[in-house]
Jmol script that loads the backbone (N, CA, C; Angstrom):
load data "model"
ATOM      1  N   UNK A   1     106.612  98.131 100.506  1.00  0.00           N
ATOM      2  CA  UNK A   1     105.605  99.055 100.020  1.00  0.00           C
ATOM      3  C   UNK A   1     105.106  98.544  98.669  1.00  0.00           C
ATOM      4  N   UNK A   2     104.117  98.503  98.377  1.00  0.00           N
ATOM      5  CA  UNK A   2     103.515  98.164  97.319  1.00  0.00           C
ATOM      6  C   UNK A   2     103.644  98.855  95.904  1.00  0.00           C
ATOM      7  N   UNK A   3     103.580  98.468  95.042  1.00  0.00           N
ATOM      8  CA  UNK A   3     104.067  98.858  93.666  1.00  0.00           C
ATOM      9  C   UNK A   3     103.501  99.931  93.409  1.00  0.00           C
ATOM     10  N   UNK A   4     101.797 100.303  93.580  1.00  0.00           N
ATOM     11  CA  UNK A   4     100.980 101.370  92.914  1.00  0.00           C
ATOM     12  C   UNK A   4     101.189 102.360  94.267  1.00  0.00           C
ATOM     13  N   UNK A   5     101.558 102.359  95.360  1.00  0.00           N
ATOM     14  CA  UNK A   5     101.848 103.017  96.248  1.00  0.00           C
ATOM     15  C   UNK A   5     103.086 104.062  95.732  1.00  0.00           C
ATOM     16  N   UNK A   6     104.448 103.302  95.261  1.00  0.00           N
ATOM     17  CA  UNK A   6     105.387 103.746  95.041  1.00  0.00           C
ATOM     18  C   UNK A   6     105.276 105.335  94.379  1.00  0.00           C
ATOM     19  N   UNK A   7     104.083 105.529  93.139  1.00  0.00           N
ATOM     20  CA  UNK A   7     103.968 106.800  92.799  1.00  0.00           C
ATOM     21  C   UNK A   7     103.639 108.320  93.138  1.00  0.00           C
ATOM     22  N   UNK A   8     103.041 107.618  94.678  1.00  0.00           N
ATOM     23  CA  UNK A   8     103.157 108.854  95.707  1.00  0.00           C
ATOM     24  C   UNK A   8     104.117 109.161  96.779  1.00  0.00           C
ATOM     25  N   UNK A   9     105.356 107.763  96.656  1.00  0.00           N
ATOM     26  CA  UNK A   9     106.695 108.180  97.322  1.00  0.00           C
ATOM     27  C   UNK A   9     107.386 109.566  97.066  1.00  0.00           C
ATOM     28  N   UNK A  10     107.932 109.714  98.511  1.00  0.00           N
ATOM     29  CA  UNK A  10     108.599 111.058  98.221  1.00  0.00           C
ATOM     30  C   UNK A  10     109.045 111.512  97.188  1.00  0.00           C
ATOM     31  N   UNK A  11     110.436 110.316  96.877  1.00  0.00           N
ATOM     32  CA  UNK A  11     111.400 110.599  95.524  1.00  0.00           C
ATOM     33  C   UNK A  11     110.677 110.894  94.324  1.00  0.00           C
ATOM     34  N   UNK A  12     109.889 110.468  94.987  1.00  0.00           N
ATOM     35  CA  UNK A  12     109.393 110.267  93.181  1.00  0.00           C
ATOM     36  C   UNK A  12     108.442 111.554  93.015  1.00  0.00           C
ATOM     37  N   UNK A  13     107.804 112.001  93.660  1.00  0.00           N
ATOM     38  CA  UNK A  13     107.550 113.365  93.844  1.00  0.00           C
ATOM     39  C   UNK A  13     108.368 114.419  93.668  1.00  0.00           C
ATOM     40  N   UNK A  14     108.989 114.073  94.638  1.00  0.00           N
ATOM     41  CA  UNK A  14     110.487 114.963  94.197  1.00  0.00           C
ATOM     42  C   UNK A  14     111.185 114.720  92.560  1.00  0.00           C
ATOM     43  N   UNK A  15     111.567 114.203  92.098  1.00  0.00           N
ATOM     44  CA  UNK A  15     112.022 114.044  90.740  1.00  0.00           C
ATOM     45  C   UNK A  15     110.908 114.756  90.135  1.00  0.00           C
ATOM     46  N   UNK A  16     109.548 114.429  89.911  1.00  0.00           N
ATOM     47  CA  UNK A  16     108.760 114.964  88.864  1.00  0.00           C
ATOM     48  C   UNK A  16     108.657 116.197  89.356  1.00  0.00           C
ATOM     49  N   UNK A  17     108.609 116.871  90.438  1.00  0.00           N
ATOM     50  CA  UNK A  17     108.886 118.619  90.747  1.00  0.00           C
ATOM     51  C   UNK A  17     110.559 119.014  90.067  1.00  0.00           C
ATOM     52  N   UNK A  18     111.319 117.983  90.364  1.00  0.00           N
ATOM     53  CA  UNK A  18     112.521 118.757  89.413  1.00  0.00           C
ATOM     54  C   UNK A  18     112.372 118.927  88.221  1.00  0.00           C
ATOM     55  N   UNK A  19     111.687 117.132  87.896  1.00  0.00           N
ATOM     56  CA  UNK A  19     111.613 117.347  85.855  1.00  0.00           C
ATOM     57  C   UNK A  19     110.676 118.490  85.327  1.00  0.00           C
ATOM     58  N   UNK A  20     109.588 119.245  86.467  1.00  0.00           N
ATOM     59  CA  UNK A  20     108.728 120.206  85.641  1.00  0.00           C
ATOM     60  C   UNK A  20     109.680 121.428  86.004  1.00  0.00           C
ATOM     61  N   UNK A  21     110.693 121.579  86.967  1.00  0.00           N
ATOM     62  CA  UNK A  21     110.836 122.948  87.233  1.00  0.00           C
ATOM     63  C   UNK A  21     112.021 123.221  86.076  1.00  0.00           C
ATOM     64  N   UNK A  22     112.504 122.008  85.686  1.00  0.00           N
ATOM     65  CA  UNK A  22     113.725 122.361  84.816  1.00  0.00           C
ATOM     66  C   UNK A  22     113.195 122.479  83.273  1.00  0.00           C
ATOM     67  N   UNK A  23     111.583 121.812  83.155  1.00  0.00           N
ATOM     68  CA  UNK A  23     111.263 122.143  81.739  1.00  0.00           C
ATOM     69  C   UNK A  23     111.107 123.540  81.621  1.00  0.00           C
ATOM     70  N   UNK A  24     109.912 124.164  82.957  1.00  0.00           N
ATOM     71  CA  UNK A  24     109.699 125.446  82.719  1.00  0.00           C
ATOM     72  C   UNK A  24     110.676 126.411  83.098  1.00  0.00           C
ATOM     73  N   UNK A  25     112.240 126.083  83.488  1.00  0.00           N
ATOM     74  CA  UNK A  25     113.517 126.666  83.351  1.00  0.00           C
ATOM     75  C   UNK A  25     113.643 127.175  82.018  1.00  0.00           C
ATOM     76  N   UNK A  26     113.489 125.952  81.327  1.00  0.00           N
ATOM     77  CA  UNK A  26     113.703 125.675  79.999  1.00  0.00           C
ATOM     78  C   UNK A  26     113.151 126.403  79.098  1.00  0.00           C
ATOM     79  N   UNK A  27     111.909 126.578  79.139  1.00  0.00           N
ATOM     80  CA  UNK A  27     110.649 127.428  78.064  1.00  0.00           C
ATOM     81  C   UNK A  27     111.104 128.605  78.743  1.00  0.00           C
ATOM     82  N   UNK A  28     111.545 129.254  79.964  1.00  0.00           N
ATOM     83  CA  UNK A  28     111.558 130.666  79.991  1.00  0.00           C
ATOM     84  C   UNK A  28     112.720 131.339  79.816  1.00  0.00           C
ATOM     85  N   UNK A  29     114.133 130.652  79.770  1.00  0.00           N
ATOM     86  CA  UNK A  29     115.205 130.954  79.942  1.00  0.00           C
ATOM     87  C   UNK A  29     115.728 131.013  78.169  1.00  0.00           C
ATOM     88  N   UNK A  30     115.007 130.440  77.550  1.00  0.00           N
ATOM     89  CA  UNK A  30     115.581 129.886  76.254  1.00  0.00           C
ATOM     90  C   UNK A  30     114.812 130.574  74.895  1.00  0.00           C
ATOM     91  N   UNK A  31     114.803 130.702  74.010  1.00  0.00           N
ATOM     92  CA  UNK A  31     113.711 131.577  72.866  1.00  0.00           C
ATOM     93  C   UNK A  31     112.694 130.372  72.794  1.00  0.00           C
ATOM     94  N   UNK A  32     111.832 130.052  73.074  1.00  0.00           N
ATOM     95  CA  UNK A  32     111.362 128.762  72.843  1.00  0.00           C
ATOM     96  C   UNK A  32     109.631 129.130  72.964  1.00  0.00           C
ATOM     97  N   UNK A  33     109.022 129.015  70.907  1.00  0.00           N
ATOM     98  CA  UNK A  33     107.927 130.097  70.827  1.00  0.00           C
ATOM     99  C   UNK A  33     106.923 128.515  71.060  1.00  0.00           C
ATOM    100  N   UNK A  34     106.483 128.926  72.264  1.00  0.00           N
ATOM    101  CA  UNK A  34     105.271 127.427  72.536  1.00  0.00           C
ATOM    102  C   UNK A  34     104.139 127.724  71.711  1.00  0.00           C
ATOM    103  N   UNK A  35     103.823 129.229  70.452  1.00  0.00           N
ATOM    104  CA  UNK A  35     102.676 129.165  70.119  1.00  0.00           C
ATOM    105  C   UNK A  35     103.128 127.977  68.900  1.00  0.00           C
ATOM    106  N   UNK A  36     104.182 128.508  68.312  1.00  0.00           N
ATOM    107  CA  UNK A  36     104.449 127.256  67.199  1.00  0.00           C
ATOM    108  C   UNK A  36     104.815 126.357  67.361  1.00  0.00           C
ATOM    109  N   UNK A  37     105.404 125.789  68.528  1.00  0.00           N
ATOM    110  CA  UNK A  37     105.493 124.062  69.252  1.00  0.00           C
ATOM    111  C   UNK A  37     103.995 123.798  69.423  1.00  0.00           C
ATOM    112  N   UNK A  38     103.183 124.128  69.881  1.00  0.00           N
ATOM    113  CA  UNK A  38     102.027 123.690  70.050  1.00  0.00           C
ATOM    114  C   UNK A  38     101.351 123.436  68.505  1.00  0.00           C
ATOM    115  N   UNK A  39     101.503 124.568  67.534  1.00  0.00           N
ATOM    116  CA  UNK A  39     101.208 124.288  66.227  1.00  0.00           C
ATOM    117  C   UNK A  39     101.470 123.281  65.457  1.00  0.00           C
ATOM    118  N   UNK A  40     103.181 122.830  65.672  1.00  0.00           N
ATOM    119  CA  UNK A  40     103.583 122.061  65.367  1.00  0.00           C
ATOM    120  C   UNK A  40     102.631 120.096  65.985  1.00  0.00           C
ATOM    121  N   UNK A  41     103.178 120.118  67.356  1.00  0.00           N
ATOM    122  CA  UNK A  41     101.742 119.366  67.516  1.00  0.00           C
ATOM    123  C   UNK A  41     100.367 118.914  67.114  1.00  0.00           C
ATOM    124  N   UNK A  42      99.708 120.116  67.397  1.00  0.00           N
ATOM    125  CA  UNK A  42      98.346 120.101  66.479  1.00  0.00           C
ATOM    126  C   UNK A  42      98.502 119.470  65.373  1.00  0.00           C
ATOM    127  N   UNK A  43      99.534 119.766  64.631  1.00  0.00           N
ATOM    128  CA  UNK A  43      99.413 119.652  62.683  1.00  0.00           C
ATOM    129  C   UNK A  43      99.492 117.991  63.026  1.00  0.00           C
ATOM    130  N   UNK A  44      99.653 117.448  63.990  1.00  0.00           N
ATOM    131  CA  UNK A  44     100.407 116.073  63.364  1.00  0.00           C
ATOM    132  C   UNK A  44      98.830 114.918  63.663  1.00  0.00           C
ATOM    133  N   UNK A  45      99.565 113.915  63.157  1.00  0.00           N
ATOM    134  CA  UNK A  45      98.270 113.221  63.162  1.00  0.00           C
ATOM    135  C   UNK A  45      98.038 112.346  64.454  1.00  0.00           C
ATOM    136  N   UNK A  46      96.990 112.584  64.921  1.00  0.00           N
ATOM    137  CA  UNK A  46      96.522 111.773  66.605  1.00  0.00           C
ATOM    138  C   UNK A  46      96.666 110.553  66.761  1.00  0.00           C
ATOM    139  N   UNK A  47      95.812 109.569  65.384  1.00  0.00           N
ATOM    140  CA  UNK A  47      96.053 107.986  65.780  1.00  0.00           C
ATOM    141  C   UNK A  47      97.153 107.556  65.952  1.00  0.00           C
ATOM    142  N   UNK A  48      98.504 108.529  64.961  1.00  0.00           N
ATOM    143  CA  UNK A  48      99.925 107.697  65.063  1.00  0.00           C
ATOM    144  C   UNK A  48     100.039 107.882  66.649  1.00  0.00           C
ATOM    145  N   UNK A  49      99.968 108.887  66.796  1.00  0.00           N
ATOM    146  CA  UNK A  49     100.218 109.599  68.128  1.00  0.00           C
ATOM    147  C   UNK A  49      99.717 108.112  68.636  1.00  0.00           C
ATOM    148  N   UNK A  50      98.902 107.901  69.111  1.00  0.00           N
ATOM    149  CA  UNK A  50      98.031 106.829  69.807  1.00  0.00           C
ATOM    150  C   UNK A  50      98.557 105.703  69.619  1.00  0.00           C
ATOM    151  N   UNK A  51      99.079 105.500  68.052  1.00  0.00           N
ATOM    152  CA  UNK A  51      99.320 103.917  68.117  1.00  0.00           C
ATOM    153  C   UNK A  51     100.717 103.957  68.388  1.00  0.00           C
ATOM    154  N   UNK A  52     101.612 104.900  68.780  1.00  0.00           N
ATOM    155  CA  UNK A  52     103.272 105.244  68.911  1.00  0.00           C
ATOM    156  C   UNK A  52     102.593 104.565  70.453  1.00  0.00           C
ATOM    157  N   UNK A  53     102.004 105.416  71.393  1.00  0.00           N
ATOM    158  CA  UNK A  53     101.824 104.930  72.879  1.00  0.00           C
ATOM    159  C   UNK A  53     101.051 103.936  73.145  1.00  0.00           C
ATOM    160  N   UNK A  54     100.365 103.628  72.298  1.00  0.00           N
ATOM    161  CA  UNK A  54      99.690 101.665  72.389  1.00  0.00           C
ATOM    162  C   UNK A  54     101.191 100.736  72.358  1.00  0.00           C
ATOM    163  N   UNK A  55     101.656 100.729  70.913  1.00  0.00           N
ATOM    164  CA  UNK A  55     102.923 100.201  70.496  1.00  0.00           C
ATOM    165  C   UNK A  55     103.811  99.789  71.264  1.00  0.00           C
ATOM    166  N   UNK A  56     104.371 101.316  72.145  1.00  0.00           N
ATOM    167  CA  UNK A  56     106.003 101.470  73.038  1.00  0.00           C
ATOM    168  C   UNK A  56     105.266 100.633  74.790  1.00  0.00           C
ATOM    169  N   UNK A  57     104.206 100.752  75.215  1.00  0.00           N
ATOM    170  CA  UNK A  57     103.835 100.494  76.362  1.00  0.00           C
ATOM    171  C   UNK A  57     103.427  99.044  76.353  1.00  0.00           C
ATOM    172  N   UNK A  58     103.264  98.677  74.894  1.00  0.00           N
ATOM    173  CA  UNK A  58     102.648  97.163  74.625  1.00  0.00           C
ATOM    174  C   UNK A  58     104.312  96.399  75.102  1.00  0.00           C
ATOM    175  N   UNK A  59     105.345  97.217  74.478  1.00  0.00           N
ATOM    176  CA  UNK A  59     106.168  96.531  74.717  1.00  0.00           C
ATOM    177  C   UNK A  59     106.651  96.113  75.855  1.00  0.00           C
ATOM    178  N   UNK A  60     106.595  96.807  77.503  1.00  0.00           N
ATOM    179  CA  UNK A  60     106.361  96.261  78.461  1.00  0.00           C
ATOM    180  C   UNK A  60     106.219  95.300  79.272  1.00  0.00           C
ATOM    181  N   UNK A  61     104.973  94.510  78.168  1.00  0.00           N
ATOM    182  CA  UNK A  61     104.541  93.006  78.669  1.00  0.00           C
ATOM    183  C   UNK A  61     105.053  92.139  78.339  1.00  0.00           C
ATOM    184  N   UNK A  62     105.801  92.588  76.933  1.00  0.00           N
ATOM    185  CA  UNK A  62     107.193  91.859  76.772  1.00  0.00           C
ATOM    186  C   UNK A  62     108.015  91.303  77.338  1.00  0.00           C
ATOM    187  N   UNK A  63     108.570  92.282  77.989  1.00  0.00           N
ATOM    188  CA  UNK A  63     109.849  92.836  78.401  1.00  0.00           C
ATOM    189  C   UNK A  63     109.620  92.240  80.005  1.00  0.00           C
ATOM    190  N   UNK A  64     108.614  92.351  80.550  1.00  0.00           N
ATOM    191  CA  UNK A  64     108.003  91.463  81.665  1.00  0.00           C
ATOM    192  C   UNK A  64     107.758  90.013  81.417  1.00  0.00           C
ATOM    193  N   UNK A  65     107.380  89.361  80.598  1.00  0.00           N
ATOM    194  CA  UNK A  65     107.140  88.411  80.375  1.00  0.00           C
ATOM    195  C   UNK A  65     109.187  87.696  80.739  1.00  0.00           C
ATOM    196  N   UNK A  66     109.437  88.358  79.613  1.00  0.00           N
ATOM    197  CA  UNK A  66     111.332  88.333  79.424  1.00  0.00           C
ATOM    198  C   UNK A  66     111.779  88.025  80.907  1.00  0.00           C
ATOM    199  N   UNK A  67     111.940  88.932  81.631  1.00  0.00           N
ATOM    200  CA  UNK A  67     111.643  89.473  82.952  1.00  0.00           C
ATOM    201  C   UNK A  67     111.530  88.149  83.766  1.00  0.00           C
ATOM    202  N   UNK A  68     110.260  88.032  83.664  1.00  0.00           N
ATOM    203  CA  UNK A  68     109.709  86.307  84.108  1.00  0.00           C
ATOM    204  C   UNK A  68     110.342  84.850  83.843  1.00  0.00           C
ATOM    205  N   UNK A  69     110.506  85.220  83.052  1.00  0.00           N
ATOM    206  CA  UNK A  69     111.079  84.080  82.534  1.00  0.00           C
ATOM    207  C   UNK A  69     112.799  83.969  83.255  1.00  0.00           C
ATOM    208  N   UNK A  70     113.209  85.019  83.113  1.00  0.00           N
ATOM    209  CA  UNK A  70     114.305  85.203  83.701  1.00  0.00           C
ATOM    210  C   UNK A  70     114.417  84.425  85.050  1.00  0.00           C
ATOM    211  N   UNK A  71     113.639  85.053  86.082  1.00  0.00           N
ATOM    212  CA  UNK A  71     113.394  85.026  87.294  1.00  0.00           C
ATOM    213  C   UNK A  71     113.107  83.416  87.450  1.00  0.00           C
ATOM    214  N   UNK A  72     111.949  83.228  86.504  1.00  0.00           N
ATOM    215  CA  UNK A  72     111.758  81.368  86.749  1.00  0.00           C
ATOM    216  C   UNK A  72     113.188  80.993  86.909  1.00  0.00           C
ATOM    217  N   UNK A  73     114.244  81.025  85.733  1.00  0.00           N
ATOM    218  CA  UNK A  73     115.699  80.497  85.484  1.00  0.00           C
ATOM    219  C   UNK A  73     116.291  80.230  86.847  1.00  0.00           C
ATOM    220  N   UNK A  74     116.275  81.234  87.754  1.00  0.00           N
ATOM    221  CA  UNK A  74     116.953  81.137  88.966  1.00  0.00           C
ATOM    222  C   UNK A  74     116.423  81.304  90.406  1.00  0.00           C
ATOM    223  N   UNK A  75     115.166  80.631  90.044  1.00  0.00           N
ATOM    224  CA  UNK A  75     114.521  80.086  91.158  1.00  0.00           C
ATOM    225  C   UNK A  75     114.400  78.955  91.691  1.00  0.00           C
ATOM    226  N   UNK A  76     114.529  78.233  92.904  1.00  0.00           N
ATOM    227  CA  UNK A  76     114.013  77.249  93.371  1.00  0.00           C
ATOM    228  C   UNK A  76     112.491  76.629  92.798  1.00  0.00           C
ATOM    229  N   UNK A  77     112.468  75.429  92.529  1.00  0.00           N
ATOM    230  CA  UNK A  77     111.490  74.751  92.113  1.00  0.00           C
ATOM    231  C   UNK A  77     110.098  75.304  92.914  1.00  0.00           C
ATOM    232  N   UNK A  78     110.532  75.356  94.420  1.00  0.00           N
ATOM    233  CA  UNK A  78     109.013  75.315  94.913  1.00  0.00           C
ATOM    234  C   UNK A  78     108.525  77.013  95.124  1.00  0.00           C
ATOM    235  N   UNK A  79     109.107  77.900  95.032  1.00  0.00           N
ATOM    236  CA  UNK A  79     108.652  78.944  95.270  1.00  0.00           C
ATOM    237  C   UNK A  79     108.019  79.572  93.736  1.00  0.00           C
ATOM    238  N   UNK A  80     107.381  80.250  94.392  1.00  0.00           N
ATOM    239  CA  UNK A  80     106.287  80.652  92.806  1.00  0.00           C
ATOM    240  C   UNK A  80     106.942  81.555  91.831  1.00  0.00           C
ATOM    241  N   UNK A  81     106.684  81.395  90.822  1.00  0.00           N
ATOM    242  CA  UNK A  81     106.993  83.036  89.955  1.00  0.00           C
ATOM    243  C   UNK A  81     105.768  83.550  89.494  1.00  0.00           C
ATOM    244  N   UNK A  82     106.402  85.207  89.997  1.00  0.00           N
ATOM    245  CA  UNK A  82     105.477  86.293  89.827  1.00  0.00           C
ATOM    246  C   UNK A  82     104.676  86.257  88.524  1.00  0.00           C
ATOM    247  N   UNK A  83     103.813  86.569  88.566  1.00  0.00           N
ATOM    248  CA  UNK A  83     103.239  86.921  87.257  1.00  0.00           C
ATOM    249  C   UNK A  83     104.088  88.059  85.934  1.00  0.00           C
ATOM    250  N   UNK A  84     103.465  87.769  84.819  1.00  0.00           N
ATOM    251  CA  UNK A  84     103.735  88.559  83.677  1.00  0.00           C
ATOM    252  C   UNK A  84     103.749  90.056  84.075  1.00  0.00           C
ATOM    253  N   UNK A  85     102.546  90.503  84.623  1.00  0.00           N
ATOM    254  CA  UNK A  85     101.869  91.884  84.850  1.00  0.00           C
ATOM    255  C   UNK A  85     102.640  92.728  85.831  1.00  0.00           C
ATOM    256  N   UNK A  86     102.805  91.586  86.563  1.00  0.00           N
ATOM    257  CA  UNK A  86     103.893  92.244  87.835  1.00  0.00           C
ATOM    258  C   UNK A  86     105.415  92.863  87.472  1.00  0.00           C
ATOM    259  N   UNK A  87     105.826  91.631  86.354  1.00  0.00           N
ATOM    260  CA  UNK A  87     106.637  91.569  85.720  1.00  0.00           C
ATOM    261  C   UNK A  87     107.455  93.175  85.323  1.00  0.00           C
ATOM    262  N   UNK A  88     105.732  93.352  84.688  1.00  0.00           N
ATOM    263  CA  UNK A  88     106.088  94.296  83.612  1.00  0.00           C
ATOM    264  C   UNK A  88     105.882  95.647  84.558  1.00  0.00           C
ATOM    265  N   UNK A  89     105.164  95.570  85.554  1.00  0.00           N
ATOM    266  CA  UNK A  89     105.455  96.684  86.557  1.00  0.00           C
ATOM    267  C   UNK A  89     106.879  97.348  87.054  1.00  0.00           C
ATOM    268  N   UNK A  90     107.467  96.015  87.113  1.00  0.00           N
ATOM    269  CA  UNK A  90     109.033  96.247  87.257  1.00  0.00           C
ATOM    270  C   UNK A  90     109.933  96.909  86.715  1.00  0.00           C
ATOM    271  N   UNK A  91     109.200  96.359  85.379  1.00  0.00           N
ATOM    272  CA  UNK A  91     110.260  97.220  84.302  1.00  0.00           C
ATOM    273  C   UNK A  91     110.030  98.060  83.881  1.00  0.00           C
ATOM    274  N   UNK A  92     108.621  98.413  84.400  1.00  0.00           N
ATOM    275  CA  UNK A  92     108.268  99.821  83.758  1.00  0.00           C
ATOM    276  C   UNK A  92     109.082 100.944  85.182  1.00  0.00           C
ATOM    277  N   UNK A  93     108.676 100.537  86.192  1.00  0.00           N
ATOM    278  CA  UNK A  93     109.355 101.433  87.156  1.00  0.00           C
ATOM    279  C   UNK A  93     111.187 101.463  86.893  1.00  0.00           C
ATOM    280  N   UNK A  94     111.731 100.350  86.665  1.00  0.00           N
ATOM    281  CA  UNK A  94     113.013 100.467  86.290  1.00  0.00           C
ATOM    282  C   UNK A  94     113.304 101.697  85.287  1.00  0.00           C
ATOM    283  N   UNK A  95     112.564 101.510  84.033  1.00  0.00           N
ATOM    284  CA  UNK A  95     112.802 102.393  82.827  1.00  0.00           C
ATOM    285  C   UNK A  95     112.748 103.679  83.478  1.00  0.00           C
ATOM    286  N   UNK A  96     111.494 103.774  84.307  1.00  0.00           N
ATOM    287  CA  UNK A  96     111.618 105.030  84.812  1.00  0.00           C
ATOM    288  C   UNK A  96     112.660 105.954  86.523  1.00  0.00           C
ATOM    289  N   UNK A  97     113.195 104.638  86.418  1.00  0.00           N
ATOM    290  CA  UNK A  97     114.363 105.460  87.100  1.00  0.00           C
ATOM    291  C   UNK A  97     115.679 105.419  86.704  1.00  0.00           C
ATOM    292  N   UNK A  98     115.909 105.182  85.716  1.00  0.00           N
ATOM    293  CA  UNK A  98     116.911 105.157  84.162  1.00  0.00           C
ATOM    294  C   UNK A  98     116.726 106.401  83.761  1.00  0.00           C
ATOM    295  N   UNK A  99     115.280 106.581  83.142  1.00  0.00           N
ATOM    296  CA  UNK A  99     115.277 108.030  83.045  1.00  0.00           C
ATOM    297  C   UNK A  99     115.532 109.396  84.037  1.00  0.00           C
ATOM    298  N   UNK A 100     115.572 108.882  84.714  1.00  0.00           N
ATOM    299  CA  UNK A 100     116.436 109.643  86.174  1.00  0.00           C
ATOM    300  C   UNK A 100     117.595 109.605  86.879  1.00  0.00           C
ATOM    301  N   UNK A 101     117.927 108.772  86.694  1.00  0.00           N
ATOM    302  CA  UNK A 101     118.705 108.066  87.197  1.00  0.00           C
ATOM    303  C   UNK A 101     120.564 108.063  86.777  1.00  0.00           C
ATOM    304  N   UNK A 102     121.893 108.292  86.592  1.00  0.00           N
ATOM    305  CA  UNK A 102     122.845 107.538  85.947  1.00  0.00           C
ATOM    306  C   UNK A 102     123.408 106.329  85.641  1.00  0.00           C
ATOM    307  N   UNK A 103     123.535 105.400  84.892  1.00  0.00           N
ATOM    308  CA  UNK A 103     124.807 104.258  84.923  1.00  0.00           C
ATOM    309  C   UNK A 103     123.627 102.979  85.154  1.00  0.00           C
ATOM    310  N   UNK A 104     122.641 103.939  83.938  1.00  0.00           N
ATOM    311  CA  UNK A 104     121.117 102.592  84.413  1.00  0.00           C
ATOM    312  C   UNK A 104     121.187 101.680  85.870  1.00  0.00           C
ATOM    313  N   UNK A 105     121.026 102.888  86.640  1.00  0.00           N
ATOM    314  CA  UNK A 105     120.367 102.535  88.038  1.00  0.00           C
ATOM    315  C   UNK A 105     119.090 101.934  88.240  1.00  0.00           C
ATOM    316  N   UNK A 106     118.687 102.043  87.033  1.00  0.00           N
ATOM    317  CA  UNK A 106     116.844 101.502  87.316  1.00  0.00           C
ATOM    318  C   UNK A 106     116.539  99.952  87.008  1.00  0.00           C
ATOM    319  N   UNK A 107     117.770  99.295  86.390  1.00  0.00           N
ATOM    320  CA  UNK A 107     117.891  97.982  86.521  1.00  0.00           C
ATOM    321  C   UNK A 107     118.165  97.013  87.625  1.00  0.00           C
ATOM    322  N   UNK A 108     118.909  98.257  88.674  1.00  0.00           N
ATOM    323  CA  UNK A 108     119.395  97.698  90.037  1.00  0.00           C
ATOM    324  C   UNK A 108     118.294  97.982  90.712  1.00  0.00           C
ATOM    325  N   UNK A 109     117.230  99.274  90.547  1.00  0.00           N
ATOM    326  CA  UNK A 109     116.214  99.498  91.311  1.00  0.00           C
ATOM    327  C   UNK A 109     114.947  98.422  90.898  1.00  0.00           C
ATOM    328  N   UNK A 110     115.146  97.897  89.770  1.00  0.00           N
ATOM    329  CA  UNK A 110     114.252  96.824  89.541  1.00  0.00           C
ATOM    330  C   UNK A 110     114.416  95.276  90.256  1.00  0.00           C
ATOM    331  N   UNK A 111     115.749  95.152  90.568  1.00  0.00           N
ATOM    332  CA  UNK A 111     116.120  94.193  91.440  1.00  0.00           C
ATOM    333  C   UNK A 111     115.523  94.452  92.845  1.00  0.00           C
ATOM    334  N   UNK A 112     116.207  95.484  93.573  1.00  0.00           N
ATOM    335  CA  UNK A 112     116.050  95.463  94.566  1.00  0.00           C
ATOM    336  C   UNK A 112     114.189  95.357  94.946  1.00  0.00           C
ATOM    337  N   UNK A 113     113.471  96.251  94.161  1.00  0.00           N
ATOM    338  CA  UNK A 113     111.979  96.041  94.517  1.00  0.00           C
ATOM    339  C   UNK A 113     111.644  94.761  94.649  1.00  0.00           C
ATOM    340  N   UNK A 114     112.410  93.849  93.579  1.00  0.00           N
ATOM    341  CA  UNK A 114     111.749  92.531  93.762  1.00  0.00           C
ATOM    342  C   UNK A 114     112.611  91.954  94.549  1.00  0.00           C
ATOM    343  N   UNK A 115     113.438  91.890  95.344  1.00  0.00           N
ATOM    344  CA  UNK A 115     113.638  91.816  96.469  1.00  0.00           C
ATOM    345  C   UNK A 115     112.962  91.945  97.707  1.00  0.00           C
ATOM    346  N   UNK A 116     112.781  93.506  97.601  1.00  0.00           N
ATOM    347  CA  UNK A 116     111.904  93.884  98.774  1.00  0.00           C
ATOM    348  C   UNK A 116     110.667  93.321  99.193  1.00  0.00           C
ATOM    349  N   UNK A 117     109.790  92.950  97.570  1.00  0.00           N
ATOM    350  CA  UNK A 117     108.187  92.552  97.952  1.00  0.00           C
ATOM    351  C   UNK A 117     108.696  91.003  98.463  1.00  0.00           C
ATOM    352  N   UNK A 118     109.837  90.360  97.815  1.00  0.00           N
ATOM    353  CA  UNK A 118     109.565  88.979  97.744  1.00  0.00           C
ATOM    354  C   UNK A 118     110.581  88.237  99.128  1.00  0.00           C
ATOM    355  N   UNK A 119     110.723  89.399 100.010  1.00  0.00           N
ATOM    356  CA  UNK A 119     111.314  89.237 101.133  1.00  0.00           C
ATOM    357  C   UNK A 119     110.154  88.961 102.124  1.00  0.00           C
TER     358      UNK A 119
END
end "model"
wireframe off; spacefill off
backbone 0.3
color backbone group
């Protein structure tokens, strides 16, 4: 299955219906005044905001590149290595089943995908 496909897989549907049902568990079960969380928000300043998620996502292509390089290491000469971009697809889906995940499972789920496509 293809990488940009993956975000309309079941699981993964499923997880983001748990992660919203347990936030709004969360806001209703708990004293938790969203007029002054939201205030709090507002007050802060947008570009950091912006350059915090330019910054953390830049790092990615990094981390893919890393990734790549890796993968060259223990490959056969004649078969290709993936690109950077792809790379970093990997690890972005990994991170995000880490964040779900226990005992950073999303490093093994980053294996196995590239397994799967490159089977």
């Amino acid at each position: 299955m293809p990488i940009n496909r993956r975000a309309l897989f079941l699981p993964t549907l499923v997880s983001l219906g748990l992660a919203g049902a347990f936030l709004y568990f969360l806001a209703t079960r708990f004293d938790v005044n969203l007029n002054a969380t939201w205030a709090q928000i507002s007050a802060g300043n947008p570009w950091y905001l912006l350059l915090a998620l330019v910054v953390h996502y830049t790092t990615f292509f990094f981390r893919g590149a890393r990734w790549r390089l890796l993968l060259r290491n223990t490959q056969d000469q004649d078969s290709g290595t993936p690109g950077v971009f792809y790379c970093s697809q990997l690890v972005l889906l990994g991170w995000f089943a880490n964040s779900v995940a226990w005992f950073r499972l999303g490093d093994a789920y980053r294996a196995y995908l590239y397994r799967e496509e490159q089977a």
